[in-house]
C-alpha angles and dihedrals in degrees: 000000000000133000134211113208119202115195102214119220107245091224112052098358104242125148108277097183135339138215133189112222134175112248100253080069112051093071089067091039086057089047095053088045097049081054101065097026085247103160104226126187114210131191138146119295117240121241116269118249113242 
């Protein structure tokens, strides 16, 4: 399964940049995140359109 992370603006909370990841790799993408205080919204990634 895949994953989309959204970095949050500190201000007003809207989306700054986004990132699609496996799952294996979001626990270390929280991690990162706890350390510097960043705020992160993540849900599951759409399917792709072939």
């Amino acid at each position: 399964m895949r994953f989309e992370i959204l970095r949050l603006d500190d201000v007003d909370g809207t989306a700054v940049d986004s990132t699609v990841v496996d799952a294996a790799s979001v626990n270390l993408i929280v991690q990162q995140a706890a350390s510097v205080g960043q705020r992160i919204y993540i849900r599951p990634a759409g399917d792709p359109v072939s």
